[in-house]
C-alpha positions as CSV (number, residue, x, y, z in Angstrom):
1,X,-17.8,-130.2,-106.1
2,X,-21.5,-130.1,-104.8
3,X,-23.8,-132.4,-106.6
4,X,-26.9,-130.5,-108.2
5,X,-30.1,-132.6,-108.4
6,X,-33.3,-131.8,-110.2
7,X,-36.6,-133.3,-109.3
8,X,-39.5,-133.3,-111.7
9,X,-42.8,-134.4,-112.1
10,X,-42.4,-137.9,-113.5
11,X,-45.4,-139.9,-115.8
12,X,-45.7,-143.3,-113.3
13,X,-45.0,-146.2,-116.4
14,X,-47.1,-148.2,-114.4
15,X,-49.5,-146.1,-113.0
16,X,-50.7,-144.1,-116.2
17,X,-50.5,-140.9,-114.7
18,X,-49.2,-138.2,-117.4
19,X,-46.6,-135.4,-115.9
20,X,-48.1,-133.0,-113.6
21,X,-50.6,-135.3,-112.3
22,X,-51.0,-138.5,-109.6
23,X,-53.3,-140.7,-108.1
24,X,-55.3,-139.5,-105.1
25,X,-54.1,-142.8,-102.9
26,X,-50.1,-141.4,-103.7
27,X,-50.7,-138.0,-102.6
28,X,-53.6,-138.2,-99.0
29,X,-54.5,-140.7,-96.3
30,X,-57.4,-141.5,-94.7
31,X,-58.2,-140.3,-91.3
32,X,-57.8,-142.7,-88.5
33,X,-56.0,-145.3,-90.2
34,X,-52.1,-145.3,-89.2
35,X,-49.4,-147.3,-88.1
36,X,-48.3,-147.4,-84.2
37,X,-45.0,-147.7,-82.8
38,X,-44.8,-150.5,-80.2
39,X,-41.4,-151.3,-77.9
40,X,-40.0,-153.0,-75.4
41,X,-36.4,-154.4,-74.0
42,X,-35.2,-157.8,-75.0
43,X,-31.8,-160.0,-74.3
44,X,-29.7,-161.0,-77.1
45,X,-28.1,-164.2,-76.4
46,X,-25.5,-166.1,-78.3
47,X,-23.1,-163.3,-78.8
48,X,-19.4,-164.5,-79.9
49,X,-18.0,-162.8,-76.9
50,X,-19.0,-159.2,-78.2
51,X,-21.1,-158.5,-75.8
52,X,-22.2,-155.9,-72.6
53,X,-20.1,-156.0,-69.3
54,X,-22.9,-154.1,-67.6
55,X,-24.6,-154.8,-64.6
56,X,-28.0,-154.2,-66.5
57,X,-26.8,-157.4,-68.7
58,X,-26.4,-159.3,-66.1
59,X,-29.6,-158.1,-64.0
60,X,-31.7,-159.3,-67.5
61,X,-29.7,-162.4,-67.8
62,X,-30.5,-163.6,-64.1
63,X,-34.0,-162.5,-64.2
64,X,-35.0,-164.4,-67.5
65,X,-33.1,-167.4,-65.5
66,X,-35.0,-167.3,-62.7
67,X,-38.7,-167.2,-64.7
68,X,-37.4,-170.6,-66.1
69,X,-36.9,-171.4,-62.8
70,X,-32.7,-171.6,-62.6
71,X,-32.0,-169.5,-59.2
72,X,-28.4,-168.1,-60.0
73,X,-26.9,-165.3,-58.2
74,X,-26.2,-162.6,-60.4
75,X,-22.5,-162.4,-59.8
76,X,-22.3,-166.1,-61.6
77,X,-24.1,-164.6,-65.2
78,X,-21.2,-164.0,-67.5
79,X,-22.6,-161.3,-69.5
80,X,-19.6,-161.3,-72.5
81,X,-22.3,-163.2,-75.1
82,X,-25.1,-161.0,-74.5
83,X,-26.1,-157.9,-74.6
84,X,-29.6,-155.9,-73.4
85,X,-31.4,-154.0,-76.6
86,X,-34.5,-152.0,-77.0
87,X,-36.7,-153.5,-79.3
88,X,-38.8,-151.2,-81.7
89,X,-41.4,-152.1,-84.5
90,X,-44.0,-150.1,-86.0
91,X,-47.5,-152.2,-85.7
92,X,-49.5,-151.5,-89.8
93,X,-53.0,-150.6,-89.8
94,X,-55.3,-153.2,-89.5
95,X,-52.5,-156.0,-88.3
96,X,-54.8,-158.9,-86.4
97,X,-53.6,-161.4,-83.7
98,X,-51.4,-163.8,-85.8
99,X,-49.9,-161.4,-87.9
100,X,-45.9,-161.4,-88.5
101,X,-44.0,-158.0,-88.4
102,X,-40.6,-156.8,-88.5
103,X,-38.7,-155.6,-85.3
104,X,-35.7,-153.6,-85.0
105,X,-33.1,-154.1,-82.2
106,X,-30.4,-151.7,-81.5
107,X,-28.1,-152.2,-78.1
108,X,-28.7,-150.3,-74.7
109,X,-25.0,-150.8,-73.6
110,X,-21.3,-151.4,-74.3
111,X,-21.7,-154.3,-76.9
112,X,-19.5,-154.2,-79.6
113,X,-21.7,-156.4,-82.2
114,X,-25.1,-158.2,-82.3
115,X,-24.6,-160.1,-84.8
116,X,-24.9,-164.2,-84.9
117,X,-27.4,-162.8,-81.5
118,X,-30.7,-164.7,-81.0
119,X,-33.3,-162.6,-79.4
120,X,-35.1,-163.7,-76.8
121,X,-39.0,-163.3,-75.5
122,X,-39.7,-159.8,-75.4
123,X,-42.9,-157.7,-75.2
124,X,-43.5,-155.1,-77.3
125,X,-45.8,-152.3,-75.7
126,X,-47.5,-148.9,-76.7
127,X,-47.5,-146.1,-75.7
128,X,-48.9,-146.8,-71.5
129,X,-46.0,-149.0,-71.6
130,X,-48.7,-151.5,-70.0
131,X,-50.6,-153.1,-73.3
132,X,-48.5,-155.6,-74.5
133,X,-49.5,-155.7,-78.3
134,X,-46.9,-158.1,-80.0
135,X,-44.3,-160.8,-79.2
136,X,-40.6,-160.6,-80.4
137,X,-38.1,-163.4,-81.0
138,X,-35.4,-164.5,-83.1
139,X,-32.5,-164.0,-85.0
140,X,-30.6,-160.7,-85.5
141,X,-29.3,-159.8,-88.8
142,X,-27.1,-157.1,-88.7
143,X,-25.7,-157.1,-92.1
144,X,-22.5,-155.7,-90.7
145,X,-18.9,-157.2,-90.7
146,X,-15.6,-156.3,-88.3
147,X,-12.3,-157.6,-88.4
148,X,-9.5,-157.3,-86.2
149,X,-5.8,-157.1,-86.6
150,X,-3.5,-158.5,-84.4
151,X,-2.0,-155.2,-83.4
152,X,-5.5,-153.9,-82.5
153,X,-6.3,-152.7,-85.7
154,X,-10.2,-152.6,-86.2
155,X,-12.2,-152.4,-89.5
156,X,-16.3,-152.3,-89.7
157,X,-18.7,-151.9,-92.3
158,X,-22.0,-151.1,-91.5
159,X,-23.3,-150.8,-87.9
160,X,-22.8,-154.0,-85.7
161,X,-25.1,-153.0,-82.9
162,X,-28.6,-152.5,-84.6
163,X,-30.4,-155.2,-86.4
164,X,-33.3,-156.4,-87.5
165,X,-35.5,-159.5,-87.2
166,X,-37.3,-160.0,-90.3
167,X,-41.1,-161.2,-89.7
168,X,-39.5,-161.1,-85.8
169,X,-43.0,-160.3,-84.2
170,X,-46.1,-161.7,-83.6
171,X,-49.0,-159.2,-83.1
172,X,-51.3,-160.6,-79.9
173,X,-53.5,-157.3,-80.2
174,X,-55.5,-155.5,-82.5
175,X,-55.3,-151.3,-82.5
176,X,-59.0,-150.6,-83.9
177,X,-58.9,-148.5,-87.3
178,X,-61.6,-146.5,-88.7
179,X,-61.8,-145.9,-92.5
180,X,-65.5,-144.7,-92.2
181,X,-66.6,-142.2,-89.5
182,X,-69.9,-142.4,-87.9
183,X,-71.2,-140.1,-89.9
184,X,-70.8,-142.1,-92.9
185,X,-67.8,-139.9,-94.1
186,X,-64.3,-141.0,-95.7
187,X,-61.7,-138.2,-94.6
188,X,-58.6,-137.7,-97.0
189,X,-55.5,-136.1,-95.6
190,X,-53.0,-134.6,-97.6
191,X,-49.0,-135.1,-97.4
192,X,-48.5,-131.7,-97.7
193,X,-50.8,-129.0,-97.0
194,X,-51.9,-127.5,-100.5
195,X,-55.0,-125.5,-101.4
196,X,-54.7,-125.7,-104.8
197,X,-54.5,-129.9,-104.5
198,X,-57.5,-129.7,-102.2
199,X,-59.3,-128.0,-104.6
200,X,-58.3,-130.8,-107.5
201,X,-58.7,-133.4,-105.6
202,X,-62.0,-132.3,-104.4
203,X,-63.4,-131.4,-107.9
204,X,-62.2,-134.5,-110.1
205,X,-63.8,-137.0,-107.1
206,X,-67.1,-134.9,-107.9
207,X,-66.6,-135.4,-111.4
208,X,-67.3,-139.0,-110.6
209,X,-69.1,-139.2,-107.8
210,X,-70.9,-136.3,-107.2
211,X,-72.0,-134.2,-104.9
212,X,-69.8,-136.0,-102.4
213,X,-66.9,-134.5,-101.9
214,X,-66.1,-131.4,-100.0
215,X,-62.8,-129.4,-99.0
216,X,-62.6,-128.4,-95.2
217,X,-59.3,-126.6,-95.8
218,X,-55.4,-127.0,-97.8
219,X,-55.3,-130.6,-96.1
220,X,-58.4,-132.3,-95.0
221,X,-61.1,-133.4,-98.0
222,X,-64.5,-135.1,-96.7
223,X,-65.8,-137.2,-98.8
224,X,-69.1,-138.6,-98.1
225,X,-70.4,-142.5,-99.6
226,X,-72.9,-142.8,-102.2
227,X,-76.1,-144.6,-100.9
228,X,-75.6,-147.3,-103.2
229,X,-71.8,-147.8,-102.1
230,X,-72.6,-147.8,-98.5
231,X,-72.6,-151.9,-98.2
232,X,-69.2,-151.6,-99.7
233,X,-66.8,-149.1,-98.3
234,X,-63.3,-150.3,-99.2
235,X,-64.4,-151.0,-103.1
236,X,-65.3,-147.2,-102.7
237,X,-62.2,-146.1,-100.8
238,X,-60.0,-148.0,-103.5
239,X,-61.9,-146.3,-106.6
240,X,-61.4,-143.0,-105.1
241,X,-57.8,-143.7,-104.8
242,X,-57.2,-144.6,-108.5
243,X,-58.9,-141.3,-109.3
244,X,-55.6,-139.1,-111.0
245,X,-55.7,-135.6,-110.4
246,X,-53.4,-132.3,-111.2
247,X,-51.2,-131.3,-108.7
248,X,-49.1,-128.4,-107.8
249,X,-46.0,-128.4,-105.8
250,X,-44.2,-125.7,-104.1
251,X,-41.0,-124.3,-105.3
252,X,-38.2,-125.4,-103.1
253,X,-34.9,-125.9,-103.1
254,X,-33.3,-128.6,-100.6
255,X,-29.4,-128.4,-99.6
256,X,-27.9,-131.1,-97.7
257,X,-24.3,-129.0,-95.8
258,X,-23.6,-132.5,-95.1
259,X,-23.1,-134.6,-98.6
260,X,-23.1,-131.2,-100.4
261,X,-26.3,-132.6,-102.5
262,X,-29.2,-130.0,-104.0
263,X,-32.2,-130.6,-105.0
264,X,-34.3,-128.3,-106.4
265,X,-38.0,-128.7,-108.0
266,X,-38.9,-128.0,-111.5
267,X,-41.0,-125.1,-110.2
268,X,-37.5,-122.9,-108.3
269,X,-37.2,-119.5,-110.6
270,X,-34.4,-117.3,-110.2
271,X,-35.0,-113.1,-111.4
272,X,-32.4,-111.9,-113.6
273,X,-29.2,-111.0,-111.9
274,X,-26.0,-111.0,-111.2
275,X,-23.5,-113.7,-109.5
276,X,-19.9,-113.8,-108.8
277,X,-17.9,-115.6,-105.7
278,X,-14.2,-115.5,-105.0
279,X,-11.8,-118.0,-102.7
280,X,-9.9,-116.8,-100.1
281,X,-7.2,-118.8,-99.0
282,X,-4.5,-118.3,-96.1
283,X,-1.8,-120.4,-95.9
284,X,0.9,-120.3,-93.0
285,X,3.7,-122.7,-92.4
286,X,6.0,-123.1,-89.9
287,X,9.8,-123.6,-90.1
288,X,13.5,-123.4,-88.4
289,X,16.9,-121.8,-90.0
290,X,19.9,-123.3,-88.7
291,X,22.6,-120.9,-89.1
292,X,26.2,-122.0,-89.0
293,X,29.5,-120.2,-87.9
294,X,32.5,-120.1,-89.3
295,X,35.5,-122.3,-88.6
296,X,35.9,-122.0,-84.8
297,X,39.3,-120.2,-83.9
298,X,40.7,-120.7,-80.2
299,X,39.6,-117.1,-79.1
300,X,36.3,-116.9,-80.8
301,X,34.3,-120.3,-80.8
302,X,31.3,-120.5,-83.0
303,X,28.2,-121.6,-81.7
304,X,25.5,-123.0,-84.0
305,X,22.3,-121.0,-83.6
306,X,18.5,-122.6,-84.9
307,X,15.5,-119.7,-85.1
308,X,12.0,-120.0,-86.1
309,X,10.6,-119.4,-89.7
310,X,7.4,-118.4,-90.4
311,X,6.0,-117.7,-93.9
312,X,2.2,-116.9,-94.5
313,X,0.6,-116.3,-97.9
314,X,-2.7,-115.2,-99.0
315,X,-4.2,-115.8,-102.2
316,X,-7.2,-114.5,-103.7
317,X,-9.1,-116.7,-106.8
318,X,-11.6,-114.8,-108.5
319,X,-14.8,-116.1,-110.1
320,X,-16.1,-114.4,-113.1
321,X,-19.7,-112.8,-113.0
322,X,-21.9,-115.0,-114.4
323,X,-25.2,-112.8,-115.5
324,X,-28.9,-114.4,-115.7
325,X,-30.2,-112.4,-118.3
326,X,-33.9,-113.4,-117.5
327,X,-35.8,-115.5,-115.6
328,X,-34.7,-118.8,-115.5
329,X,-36.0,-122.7,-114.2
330,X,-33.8,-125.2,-112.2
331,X,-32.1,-126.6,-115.4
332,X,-30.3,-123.0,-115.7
333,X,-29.7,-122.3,-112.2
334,X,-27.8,-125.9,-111.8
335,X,-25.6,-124.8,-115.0
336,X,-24.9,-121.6,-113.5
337,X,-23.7,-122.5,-109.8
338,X,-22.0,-125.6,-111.3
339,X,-20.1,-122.4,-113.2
340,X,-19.0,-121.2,-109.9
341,X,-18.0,-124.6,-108.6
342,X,-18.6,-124.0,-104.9
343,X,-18.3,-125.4,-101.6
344,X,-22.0,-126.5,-100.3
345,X,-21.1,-124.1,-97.5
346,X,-20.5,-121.2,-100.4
347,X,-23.7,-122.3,-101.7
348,X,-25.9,-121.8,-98.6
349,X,-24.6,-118.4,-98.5
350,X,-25.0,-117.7,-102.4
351,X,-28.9,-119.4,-102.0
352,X,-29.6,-117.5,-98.8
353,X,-28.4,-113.9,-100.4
354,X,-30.7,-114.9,-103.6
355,X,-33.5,-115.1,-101.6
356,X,-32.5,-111.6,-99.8
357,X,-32.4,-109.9,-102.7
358,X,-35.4,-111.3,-104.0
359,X,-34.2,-113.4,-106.7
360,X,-34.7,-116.7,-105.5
361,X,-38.5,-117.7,-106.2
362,X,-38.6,-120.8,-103.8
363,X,-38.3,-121.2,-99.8
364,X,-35.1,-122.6,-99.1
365,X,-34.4,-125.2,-96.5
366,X,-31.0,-126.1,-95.6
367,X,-30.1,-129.2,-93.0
């Protein structure tokens, strides 16, 4: 049975905001100021013989040998304990030299497990591949078991061959951020591109400060600093983030084919209307008849003869119509395809023939 999930506006215990509204810092960014992923390839070392049995291992192995100055040809570097991994992290706005981050290191070849692995040295680049912005070392937790059986038997929870290095990185570069242009303006970006929550956002900041906001389209708000706030920027920034406004959402409903979840927002309204579904089901089987002869007699021997059964049968299980009688909200439609009690792959059809009919009052996205 699918699982039918409704999302509603909340009120934030913590955050005071009543239903229906949020605070501008939940909902927009600022302009220019964003993470950046940074990578690079490391050697995990240490392995309990789980390991690559690449070359590449190998290559990596002898190479970090030979910058400590041990000349060993490449055909003497056991590779069993280690295993090459790209090495991933996301570098937060305004990280400065000294600044601990965490990396993520997945494997490159035929290891089986990182875990108990020990990263080694590895530069961590941007996008030129030539700036190195952060140093990663360490050990790799995995937070994955696997045992073995005798008999070859194999049982694993989690994923062996990615892990992370908590606090693994040490940023040696800054990324310069911007929170003010040069013009002296503060740009918000929304999440989601919504004229409506433009137009609140833009209207409650000039309720406090004003005269300094203004809405460039459904996404982008300028807003520009008050004289007296110009010494001060990021006291501003954060009192324009605590300002709560009213938002809006669009109607959508989300399936998931793959865990057979949906969720759909207070907001999805189906017209009055009909539904009904039915189950076909085909069932064929395959079987032999051995069919014996009677007592053999010297003349006439009996031979005992085996042919091929085959029985198919098709049933039919019909679902009552269930009516919507007028418009309804999510709580109704959940009750009423619950009714039904569907496959998720019955209810992408059901969801995709209510919006051809012009029922379904949402955009439907299914993945």
């Amino acid at each position: 049975m699918p699982r039918i999930v409704l999302i509603a506006l909340i009120a934030l215990a913590l955050g005071g905001a009543l239903p229906g509204q949020a605070r501008i810092r939940d909902i927009a960014d600022i302009e220019g100021v964003r993470a950046n992923p940074i990578q690079g390839i490391g050697l995990v070392v240490g392995l309990n013989g789980t390991g690559d049995a690449a070359t590449l291992t190998r290559q990596a192995a002898a190479n970090m040998l030979k910058r400590m100055g041990l000349n060993i040809p490449l055909n003497n570097v056991p590779p069993e304990n280690m295993a090459v991994a790209l090495v991933s992290a996301d570098l937060p706005p305004f990280a400065r030299p000294g600044s601990k981050i965490d990396v993520t290191v997945a494997s490159l070849g035929d290891a089986t497990s990182l875990r108990g692995g020990q990263l080694v040295v590895a530069q961590l680049k941007g996008f030129d591949n030539r700036t190195v912005y952060a140093i990663a070392s360490g050990p790799v937790a995995t937070g994955a078991v696997t045992a073995r059986g005798a008999s070859g038997s194999k049982e694993t929870i989690n994923h062996p061959t990615v892990g992370r290095v908590p606090s693994g990185a040490t940023v040696e570069l800054e990324v310069p951020q911007r929170v003010v242009s040069k013009d002296g303006k503060i740009r918000l970006l929304l999440r989601r591109t919504n004229f409506a929550n433009a137009r609140n956002v833009t209207n409650k900041i000039n309720e406090k400060f004003p005269g300094t906001a203004r809405a460039v389209d459904g996404l982008k708000v300028e807003v520009t600093i008050p004289q007296g706030r110009v010494a001060d920027p990021v006291a501003f920034v954060a009192d324009v983030g605590e300002i709560t406004v009213e938002i809006t959402q669009k109607a959508v409903v989300v399936i998931n084919e793959r865990t057979g979840t949906i969720i759909a927002g207070g907001d999805v309204v189906i017209l009055p209307g009909t539904i009904t579904h039915s189950n076909l089901s085909i069932s064929v089987r395959e079987g032999f008849d051995v069919s014996q002869p009677v007592a053999p007699s010297f003349d006439k021997p009996g031979d005992t003869v085996v042919t091929p059964r085959t029985d198919i049968q098709i049933s039919e299980k019909g679902t009552p119509m269930v009516p919507i009688p007028k418009a309804v909200g999510a709580g109704e439609v959940a009750k009423a395809l619950n009714t039904l009690g569907v496959s998720p792959l019955d209810l992408i059809s059901i969801f995709q023939d209510l919006a051809k009919a012009g029922l379904l009052q949402a955009e439907l996205r299914i993945q």
